[in-house]
C-alpha positions in Angstrom: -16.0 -96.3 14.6 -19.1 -97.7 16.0 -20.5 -96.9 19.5 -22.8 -99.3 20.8 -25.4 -98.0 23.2 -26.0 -100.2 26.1 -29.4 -99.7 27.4 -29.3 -101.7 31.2 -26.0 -99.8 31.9 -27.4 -96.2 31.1 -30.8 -96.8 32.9 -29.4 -98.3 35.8 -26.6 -95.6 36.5 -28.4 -92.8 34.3 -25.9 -91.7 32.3 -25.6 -92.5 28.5 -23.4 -95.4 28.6 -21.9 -97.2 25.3 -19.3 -99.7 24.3 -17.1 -100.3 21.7 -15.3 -103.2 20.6 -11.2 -102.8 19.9 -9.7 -105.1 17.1 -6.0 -106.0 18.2 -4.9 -105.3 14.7 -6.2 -101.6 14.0 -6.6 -100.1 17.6 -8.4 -96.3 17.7 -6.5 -93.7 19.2 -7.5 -92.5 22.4 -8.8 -89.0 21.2 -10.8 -90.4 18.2 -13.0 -92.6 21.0 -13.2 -89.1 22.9 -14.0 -87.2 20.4 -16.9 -89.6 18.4 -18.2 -90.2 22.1 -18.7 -86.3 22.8 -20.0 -86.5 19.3 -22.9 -89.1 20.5 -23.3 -87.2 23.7 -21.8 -90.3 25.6 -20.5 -90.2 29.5 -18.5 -93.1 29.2 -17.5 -95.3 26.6 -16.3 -98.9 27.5 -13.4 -100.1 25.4 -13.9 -104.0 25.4 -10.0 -105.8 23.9 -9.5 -109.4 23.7 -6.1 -110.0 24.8 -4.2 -112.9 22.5 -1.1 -114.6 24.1 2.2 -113.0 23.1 1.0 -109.7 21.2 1.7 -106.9 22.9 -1.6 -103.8 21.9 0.6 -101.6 24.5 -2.4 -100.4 26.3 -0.7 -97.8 28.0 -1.5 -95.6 25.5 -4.9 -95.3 26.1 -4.1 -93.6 29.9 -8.1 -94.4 30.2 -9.6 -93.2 33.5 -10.0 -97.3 34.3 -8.6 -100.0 33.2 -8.9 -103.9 34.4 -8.2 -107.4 32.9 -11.1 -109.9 32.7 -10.0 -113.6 32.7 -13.1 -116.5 31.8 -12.2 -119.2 33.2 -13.6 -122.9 32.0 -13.6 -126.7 33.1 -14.9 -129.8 31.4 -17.9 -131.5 32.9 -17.6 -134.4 31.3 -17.5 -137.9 33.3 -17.4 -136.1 36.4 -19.2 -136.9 39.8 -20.2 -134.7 42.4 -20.7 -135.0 46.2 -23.7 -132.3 47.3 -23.4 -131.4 51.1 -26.9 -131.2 53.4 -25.9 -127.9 54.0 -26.3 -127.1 50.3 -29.7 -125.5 49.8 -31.8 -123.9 46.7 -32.5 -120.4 48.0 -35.7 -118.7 48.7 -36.1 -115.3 47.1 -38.2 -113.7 49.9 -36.6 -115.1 53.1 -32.7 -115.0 51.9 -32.5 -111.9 49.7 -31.2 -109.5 52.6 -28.6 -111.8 53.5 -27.9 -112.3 49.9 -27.2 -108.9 49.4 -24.6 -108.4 51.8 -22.5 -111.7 50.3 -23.6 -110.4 46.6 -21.6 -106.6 47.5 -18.4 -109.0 49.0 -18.1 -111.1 46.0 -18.1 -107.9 43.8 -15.2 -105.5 45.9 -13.2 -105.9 42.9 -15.6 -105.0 40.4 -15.0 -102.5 37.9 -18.1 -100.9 38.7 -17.0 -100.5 42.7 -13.4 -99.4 41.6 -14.5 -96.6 39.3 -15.2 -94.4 41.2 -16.4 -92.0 38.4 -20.3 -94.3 39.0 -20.3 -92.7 41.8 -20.0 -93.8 46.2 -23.2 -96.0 46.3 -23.4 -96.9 42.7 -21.7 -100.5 42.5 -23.6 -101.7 45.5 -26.8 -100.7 44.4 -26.0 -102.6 41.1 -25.2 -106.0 43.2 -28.3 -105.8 45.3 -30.5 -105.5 41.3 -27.8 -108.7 40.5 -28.8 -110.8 43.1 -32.5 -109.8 43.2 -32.8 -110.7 39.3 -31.0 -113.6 40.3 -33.3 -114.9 42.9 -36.2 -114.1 40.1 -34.7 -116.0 37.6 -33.9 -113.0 35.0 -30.4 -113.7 34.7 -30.0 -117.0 36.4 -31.3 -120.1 36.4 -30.6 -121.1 40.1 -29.2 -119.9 43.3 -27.7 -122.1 45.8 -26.9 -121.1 49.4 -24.6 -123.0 51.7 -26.8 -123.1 55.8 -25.6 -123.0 58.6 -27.4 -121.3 61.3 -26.8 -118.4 58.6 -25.8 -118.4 55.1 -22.3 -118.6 55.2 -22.7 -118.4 50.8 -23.9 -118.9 47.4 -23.6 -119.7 44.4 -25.4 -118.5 41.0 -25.5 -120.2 38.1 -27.0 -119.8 34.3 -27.3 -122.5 31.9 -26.6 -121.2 27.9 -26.9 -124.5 25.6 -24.3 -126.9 26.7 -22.5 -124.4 28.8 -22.9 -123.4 32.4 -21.8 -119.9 34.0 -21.5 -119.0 37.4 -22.7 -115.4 38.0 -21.3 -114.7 41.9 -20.1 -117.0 44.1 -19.3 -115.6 47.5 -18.4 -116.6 51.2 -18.9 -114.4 54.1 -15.7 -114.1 55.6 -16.1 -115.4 58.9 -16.4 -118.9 57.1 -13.3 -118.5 54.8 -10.7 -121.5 55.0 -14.0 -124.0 55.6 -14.6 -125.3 52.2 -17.6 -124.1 51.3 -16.9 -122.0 48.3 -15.4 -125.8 46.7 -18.6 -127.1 48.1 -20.9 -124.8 46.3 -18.9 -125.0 43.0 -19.4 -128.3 43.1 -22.8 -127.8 43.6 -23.0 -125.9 40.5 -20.9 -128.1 38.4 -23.4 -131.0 39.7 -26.3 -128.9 38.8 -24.5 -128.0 35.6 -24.0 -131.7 34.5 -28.1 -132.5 35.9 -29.1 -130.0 32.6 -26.5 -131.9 30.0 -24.0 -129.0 30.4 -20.5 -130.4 28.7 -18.6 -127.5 30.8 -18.7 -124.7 33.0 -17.6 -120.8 32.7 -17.0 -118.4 34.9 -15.2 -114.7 34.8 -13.6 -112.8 37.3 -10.6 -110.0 37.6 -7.2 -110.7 37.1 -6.6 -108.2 40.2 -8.8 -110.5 42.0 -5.5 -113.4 43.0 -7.6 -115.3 45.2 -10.6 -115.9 42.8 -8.3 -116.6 40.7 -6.0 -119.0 42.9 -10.0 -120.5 44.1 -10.6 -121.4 40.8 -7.4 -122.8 39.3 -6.8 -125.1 42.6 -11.0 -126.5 41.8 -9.5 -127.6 37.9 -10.6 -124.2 36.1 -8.1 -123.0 33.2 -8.4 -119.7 31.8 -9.6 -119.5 28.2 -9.6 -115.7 27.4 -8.5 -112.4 29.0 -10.5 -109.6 27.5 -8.8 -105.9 28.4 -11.5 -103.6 29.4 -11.3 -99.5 29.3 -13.4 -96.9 30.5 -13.2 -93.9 28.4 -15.1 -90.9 30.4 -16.0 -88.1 27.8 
């Protein structure tokens, strides 16, 4: 079995972090990650499982410390036409990071790295405040778009990969909620998306997550994978 080390993860929660990825056909038993983990003086080991429709890898056995469901989910960009609001802004990466911040943490209170609570109290939101802050500098995104009011009520991040687009965070505040702006800054995206020859869009989110995941089947996304994700504390 091979461990993979991942170096961003261990720096930024310093702890020796490392992932391994589970075939469906020939699953490791739950001690034999332990035990090669301890061997590699891991402190967690992230099991990484792509789930395929109608075969059951009874995960139960694993009785990890943490376990959640990742569904992608995808739509076509292909001969569609967006409308971009006034509100709908590029953000400045001085002036709106604080704000930022605050709507980065909301869009992530389902993240595994918030439930776990083996990162530690403070961990998870210090790991959204580096997300948006890269963001805003361009290191994992190519642009963020704010929705302005007399605040920002949200955003919107996206990357561009080839042909294919990915929204990192989208988030509203929730003051706003039932106002369309979150189908106003996907569209945004998807506009943007289309403007750099993008034939579709991506993004990922929790299954616990129902009303991301409501948000983006009712704006025409379909999920294209669920991956099953462990964390394995040595």
């Amino acid at each position: 079995m091979v461990i993979q080390v991942l170096p961003w993860d261990s720096a930024f929660f310093r702890k020796k972090i490392g992932a391994i990825f589970l075939d469906g056909n020939l699953i490791p038993d739950r001690e034999e990650i332990l035990s090669s983990g301890k061997e590699s003086s891991f402190d967690v080991v992230y099991g990484f499982l792509h789930v395929m429709e109608g075969k059951n890898y009874n995960p139960e056995e694993y009785r990890t410390d943490y376990r959640t469901t990742n569904v992608t989910y995808s739509q076509n960009l292909i001969g569609q036409e967006y409308i971009i609001w006034p509100q709908i802004k590029t953000a400045d990466p001085y002036k709106d990071l604080n704000a930022l911040k605050e709507l980065a943490y909301l869009a992530g209170h389902s993240s595994r790295f918030l439930k776990d609570k083996n990162f530690g109290e403070n961990a998870g939101k210090s790991m959204y405040d580096v997300w948006i802050q890269n963001s805003l500098n361009k290191e994992i995104a190519d642009e963020v778009f704010i929705y302005q009011t007399e605040n920002i009520a949200g955003f919107v991040s996206v990357k561009i990969n080839n042909d294919i687009a990915s929204i990192g965070l989208l988030s509203v505040e929730e003051k706003s909620r039932g106002q369309n702006i979150g189908a106003k800054l996907l569209y945004a995206a998807n506009f943007y998306a289309l403007q750099k020859k993008c034939k579709s869009i991506e993004v990922s989110t929790q299954i616990e997550n129902i009303s991301a995941c409501n948000f983006y089947e009712k704006n025409g996304f379909r999920p294209i994978n669920k991956t099953e994700i462990y964390h394995f504390w040595i």
